[in-house]
N, C-alpha and C positions, 0 to 999 in steps of 0.2 A: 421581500428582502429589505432591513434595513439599513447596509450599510453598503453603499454601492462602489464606494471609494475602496473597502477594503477588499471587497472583491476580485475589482478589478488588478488589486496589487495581487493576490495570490494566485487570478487565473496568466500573469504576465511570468509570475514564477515559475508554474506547472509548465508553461508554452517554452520556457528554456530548459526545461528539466528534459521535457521530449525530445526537443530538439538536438540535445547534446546527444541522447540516447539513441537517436537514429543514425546521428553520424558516428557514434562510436558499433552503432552493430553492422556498417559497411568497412568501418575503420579502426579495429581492437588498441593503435597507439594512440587514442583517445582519453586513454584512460585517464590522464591529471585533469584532462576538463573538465573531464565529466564530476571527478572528485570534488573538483575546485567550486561548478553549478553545486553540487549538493553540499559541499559548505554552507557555502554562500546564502544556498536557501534555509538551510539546518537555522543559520545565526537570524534569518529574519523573520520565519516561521516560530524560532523561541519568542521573539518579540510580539508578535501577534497575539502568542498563544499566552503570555504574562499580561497583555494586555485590556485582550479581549474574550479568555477562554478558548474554549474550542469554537473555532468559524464552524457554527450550525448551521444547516439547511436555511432555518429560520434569519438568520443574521446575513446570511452572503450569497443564499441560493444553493442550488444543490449543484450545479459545475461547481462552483466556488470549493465550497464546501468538501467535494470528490478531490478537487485540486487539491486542497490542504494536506486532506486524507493521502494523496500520492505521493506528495513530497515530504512527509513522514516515512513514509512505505519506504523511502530512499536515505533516511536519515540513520543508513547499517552502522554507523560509526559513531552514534549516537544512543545504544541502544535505552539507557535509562530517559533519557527524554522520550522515545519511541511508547514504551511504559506510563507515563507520565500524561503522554497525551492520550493512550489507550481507557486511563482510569476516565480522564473527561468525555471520552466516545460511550465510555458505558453506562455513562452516568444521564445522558443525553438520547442515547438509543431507544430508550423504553417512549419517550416523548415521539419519535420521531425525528428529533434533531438531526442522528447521523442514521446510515443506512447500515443495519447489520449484515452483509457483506462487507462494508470494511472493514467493521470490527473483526470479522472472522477472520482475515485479511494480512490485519495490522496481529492479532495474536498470533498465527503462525508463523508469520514476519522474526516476528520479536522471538518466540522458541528455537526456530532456526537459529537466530544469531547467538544464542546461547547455547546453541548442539543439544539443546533437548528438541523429543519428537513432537511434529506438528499434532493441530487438534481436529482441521480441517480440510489439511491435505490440499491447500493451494499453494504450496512453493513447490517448485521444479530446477532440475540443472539439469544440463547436458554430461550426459556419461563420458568414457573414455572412443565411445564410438560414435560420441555425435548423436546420441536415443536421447529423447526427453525424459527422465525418470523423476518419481518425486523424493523428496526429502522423505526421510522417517518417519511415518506417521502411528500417532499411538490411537491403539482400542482399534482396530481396520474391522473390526465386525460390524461396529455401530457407525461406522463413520459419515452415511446416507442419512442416519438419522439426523446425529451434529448440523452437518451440512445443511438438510433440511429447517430445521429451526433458526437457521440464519438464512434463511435465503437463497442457499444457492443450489445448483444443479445437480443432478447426481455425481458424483464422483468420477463414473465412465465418460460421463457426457462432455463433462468438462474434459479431463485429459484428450480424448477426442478433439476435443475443438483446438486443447496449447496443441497438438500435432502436426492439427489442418495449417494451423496457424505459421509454424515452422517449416513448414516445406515451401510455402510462397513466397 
Protein backbone atom coordinates (compact mmCIF):
# COMPACT_ATOMS: atom_id res chain seq x y z
CA UNK A 1 0.00 0.00 0.00
CA UNK A 2 1.39 3.24 -0.90
CA UNK A 3 -0.52 5.68 0.34
CA UNK A 4 -1.61 5.23 3.88
CA UNK A 5 -2.87 8.53 4.60
CA UNK A 6 -5.39 8.40 1.90
CA UNK A 7 -6.58 5.29 2.97
CA UNK A 8 -7.26 5.89 5.97
CA UNK A 9 -9.49 8.96 4.90
CA UNK A 10 -11.75 6.84 2.67
CA UNK A 11 -11.92 3.88 5.13
CA UNK A 12 -13.34 6.90 7.90
CA UNK A 13 -15.71 7.67 5.07
CA UNK A 14 -17.10 4.12 4.30
CA UNK A 15 -17.38 3.76 8.54
CA UNK A 16 -20.00 6.78 8.40
CA UNK A 17 -21.47 5.69 5.19
CA UNK A 18 -22.55 2.36 7.30
CA UNK A 19 -23.19 3.77 10.11
CA UNK A 20 -25.69 6.11 9.00
CA UNK A 21 -27.15 3.14 7.02
CA UNK A 22 -27.74 1.01 9.93
CA UNK A 23 -29.41 3.60 11.74
CA UNK A 24 -31.64 4.43 9.06
CA UNK A 25 -32.56 0.58 8.46
CA UNK A 26 -33.91 0.64 12.39
CA UNK A 27 -35.08 4.15 11.72
CA UNK A 28 -36.72 4.91 7.89
CA UNK A 29 -36.92 9.18 9.08
CA UNK A 30 -33.25 9.05 8.55
CA UNK A 31 -33.50 9.55 5.46
CA UNK A 32 -31.73 13.44 5.09
CA UNK A 33 -28.72 12.01 6.93
CA UNK A 34 -28.13 9.53 5.29
CA UNK A 35 -28.48 11.87 1.97
CA UNK A 36 -26.51 14.38 3.50
CA UNK A 37 -23.27 11.34 4.46
CA UNK A 38 -23.58 10.59 0.92
CA UNK A 39 -23.18 13.99 -0.31
CA UNK A 40 -20.74 14.65 1.70
CA UNK A 41 -18.92 11.59 0.69
CA UNK A 42 -20.01 12.00 -3.29
CA UNK A 43 -17.99 15.73 -2.94
CA UNK A 44 -14.83 14.26 -1.31
CA UNK A 45 -14.51 10.95 -3.21
CA UNK A 46 -14.70 13.47 -6.46
CA UNK A 47 -11.65 14.92 -4.87
CA UNK A 48 -9.67 11.78 -4.41
CA UNK A 49 -10.78 10.52 -7.58
CA UNK A 50 -9.46 13.92 -9.65
CA UNK A 51 -6.64 13.54 -7.68
CA UNK A 52 -5.39 10.45 -7.40
CA UNK A 53 -7.50 8.19 -9.90
CA UNK A 54 -9.09 5.49 -8.90
CA UNK A 55 -7.82 4.28 -5.05
CA UNK A 56 -6.47 0.80 -6.29
CA UNK A 57 -5.78 -2.22 -4.29
CA UNK A 58 -2.25 -1.19 -5.15
CA UNK A 59 -2.46 2.57 -3.85
CA UNK A 60 -4.75 2.13 -0.60
CA UNK A 61 -5.19 -1.77 0.01
CA UNK A 62 -8.07 -3.56 -0.81
CA UNK A 63 -10.41 -2.38 2.38
CA UNK A 64 -9.57 0.97 1.26
CA UNK A 65 -9.94 0.42 -2.07
CA UNK A 66 -13.74 -1.87 -1.43
CA UNK A 67 -14.46 1.40 0.60
CA UNK A 68 -14.02 3.72 -2.31
CA UNK A 69 -15.86 1.27 -4.50
CA UNK A 70 -19.03 1.38 -1.69
CA UNK A 71 -19.17 4.87 -1.45
CA UNK A 72 -19.59 5.17 -5.20
CA UNK A 73 -22.26 2.26 -4.95
CA UNK A 74 -24.02 5.08 -2.82
CA UNK A 75 -23.35 7.97 -5.03
CA UNK A 76 -27.39 7.20 -6.90
CA UNK A 77 -27.69 10.99 -7.38
CA UNK A 78 -24.62 11.13 -9.05
CA UNK A 79 -25.06 8.87 -11.62
CA UNK A 80 -22.38 10.28 -14.44
CA UNK A 81 -19.78 10.42 -11.85
CA UNK A 82 -20.85 6.66 -10.81
CA UNK A 83 -19.94 6.17 -14.94
CA UNK A 84 -16.97 7.92 -14.63
CA UNK A 85 -15.37 6.21 -11.89
CA UNK A 86 -16.65 2.70 -13.46
CA UNK A 87 -14.62 3.59 -16.80
CA UNK A 88 -11.32 3.82 -14.31
CA UNK A 89 -12.36 0.24 -12.43
CA UNK A 90 -12.09 -1.18 -15.84
CA UNK A 91 -9.40 0.13 -17.01
CA UNK A 92 -7.65 -1.14 -13.79
CA UNK A 93 -9.44 -4.62 -13.30
CA UNK A 94 -7.48 -6.51 -16.04
CA UNK A 95 -4.30 -5.40 -13.73
CA UNK A 96 -5.77 -6.52 -10.68
CA UNK A 97 -6.14 -3.06 -9.25
CA UNK A 98 -9.96 -3.40 -8.63
CA UNK A 99 -11.88 -6.73 -7.86
CA UNK A 100 -14.34 -7.57 -10.57
CA UNK A 101 -17.18 -8.06 -8.43
CA UNK A 102 -17.45 -4.42 -7.99
CA UNK A 103 -17.30 -3.75 -11.23
CA UNK A 104 -20.22 -6.02 -11.76
CA UNK A 105 -21.48 -4.23 -9.00
CA UNK A 106 -21.09 -0.66 -9.77
CA UNK A 107 -22.50 -1.52 -13.50
CA UNK A 108 -25.77 -2.82 -12.41
CA UNK A 109 -25.73 -0.02 -10.00
CA UNK A 110 -25.36 2.50 -12.65
CA UNK A 111 -28.36 0.56 -15.22
CA UNK A 112 -30.75 0.54 -12.42
CA UNK A 113 -30.34 4.18 -11.92
CA UNK A 114 -31.05 4.69 -15.51
CA UNK A 115 -34.19 1.95 -15.50
CA UNK A 116 -32.35 0.03 -17.81
CA UNK A 117 -32.07 -3.94 -17.12
CA UNK A 118 -29.25 -5.07 -15.01
CA UNK A 119 -26.35 -7.34 -16.44
CA UNK A 120 -25.59 -9.16 -13.31
CA UNK A 121 -28.53 -9.22 -11.33
CA UNK A 122 -27.05 -7.80 -8.08
CA UNK A 123 -29.62 -5.21 -7.17
CA UNK A 124 -32.66 -6.12 -5.24
CA UNK A 125 -35.74 -4.04 -3.58
CA UNK A 126 -38.33 -5.11 -1.41
CA UNK A 127 -41.83 -5.65 -3.30
CA UNK A 128 -45.08 -4.34 -2.07
CA UNK A 129 -45.04 -7.30 0.36
CA UNK A 130 -41.90 -7.12 2.00
CA UNK A 131 -40.23 -10.24 -0.81
CA UNK A 132 -36.83 -9.39 -1.76
CA UNK A 133 -37.18 -9.42 -5.66
CA UNK A 134 -34.46 -8.21 -8.12
CA UNK A 135 -34.47 -5.44 -10.51
CA UNK A 136 -34.80 -6.47 -14.26
CA UNK A 137 -32.36 -8.37 -15.40
CA UNK A 138 -31.35 -8.64 -19.19
CA UNK A 139 -30.43 -12.05 -21.13
CA UNK A 140 -31.68 -14.30 -17.57
CA UNK A 141 -30.50 -17.36 -19.80
CA UNK A 142 -26.78 -16.49 -19.61
CA UNK A 143 -26.88 -14.72 -16.65
CA UNK A 144 -24.48 -17.64 -14.54
CA UNK A 145 -22.34 -17.37 -17.11
CA UNK A 146 -21.85 -13.11 -16.84
CA UNK A 147 -21.78 -13.66 -13.29
CA UNK A 148 -19.23 -16.13 -13.48
CA UNK A 149 -16.51 -14.26 -15.25
CA UNK A 150 -16.76 -11.57 -12.74
CA UNK A 151 -16.58 -13.46 -9.87
CA UNK A 152 -19.47 -13.97 -8.40
CA UNK A 153 -21.86 -16.71 -7.21
CA UNK A 154 -24.32 -18.30 -8.89
CA UNK A 155 -27.36 -16.31 -9.12
CA UNK A 156 -29.48 -18.83 -6.86
CA UNK A 157 -26.94 -18.74 -4.32
CA UNK A 158 -26.62 -15.31 -4.01
CA UNK A 159 -30.42 -14.38 -3.74
CA UNK A 160 -30.30 -17.11 -1.05
CA UNK A 161 -27.99 -15.62 0.85
CA UNK A 162 -29.73 -11.30 0.29
CA UNK A 163 -32.90 -13.54 1.89
CA UNK A 164 -30.97 -15.36 4.81
CA UNK A 165 -29.60 -12.07 5.16
CA UNK A 166 -33.16 -10.12 5.68
CA UNK A 167 -34.96 -12.06 7.86
CA UNK A 168 -32.16 -11.65 10.77
Amino acid sequence: MKNKKLAKQILVMAKLDQQVRKAYEKNSSLVKEMGAVDRVNVLKMKKIVRKFGWPTINLVGEKASHSAWLLVQHADNDVKFQESCLRLMKKTMKDGGVLKTEVAFLTDRILVNKGKPQVYGTQFYKDKTGKLAPRSIKGIKNLDTRRKKMDLESFMLYQERLEERTKS
